[in-house]
Backbone as a ProteinNet text record, in pm:
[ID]
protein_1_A
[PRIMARY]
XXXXXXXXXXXXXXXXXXXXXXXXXXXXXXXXXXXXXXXXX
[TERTIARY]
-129.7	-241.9	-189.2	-267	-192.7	-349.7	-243.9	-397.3	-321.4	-440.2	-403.1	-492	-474.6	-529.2	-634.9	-735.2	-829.2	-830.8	-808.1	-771.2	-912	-949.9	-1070.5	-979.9	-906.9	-877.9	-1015	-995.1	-1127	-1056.1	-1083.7	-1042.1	-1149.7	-1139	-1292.5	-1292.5	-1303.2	-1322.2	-1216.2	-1078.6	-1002.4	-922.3	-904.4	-762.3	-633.2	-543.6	-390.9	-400.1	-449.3	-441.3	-356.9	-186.6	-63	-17.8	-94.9	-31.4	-98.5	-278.1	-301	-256.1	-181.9	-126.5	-10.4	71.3	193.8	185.9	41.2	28.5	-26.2	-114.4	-153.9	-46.5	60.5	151.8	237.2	287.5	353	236.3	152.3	67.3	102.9	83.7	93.3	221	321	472.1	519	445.9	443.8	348.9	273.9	154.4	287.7	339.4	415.6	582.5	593.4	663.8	688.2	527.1	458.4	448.6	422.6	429.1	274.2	200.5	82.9	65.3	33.6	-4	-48.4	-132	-204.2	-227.8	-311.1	-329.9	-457.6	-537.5	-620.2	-718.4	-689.9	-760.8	-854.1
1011.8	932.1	797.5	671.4	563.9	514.5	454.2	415.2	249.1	181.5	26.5	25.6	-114.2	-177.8	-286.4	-284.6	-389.8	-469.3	-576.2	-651.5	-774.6	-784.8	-935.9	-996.7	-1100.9	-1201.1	-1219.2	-1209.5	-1381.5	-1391.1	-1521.2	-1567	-1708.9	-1681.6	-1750.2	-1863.6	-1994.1	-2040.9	-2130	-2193.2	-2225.4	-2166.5	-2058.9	-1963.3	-2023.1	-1966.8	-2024	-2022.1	-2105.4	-2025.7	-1999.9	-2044.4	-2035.7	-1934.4	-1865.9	-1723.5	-1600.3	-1623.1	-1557.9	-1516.2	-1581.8	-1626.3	-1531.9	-1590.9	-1498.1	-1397.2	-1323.5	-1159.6	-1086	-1167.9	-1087.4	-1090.2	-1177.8	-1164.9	-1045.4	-1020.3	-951.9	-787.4	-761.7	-665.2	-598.1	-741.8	-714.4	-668.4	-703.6	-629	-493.4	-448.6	-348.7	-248.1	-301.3	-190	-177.7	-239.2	-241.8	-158.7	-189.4	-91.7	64.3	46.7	168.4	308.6	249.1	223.5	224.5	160.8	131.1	47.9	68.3	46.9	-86.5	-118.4	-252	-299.2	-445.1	-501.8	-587.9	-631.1	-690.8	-752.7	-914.7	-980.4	-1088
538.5	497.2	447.1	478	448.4	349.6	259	141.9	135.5	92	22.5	-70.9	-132.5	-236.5	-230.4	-244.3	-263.7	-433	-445.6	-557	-550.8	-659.4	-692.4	-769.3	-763.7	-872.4	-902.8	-1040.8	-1082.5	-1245.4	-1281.2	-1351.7	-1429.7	-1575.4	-1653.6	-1672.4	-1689.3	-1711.7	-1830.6	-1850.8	-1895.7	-1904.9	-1824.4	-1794.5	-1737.9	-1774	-1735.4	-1598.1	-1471.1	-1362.4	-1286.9	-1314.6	-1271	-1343.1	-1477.2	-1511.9	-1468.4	-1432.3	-1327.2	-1174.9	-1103.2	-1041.6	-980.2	-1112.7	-1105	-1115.5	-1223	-1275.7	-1109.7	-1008.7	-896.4	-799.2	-812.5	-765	-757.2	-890.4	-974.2	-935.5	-935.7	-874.4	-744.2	-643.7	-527.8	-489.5	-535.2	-512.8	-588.8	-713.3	-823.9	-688.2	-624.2	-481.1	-374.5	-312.5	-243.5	-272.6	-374.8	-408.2	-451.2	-461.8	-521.8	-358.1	-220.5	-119.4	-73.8	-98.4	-35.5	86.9	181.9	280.3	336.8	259.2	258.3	113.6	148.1	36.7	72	48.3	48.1	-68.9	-36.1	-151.2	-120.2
[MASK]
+++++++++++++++++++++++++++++++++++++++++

């Protein structure tokens, strides 16, 4: 069985958006390593 990840960034209104950024980053390789399949954002 192959599973992935569906991810929403969103982010409010005076948020760091280069530390958002890095954290879905930092996600998307933490899924991948995890071994998920896909990713989708």
């Amino acid at each position: 069985m192959k599973i992935g990840l569906f991810m929403t960034p969103q982010w409010k209104p005076g948020e760091d958006l280069e530390r958002g950024v890095h954290d879905l980053i930092e996600q998307a390789r933490t899924a991948r390593d995890a071994g998920f399949e896909s990713l989708l954002v």
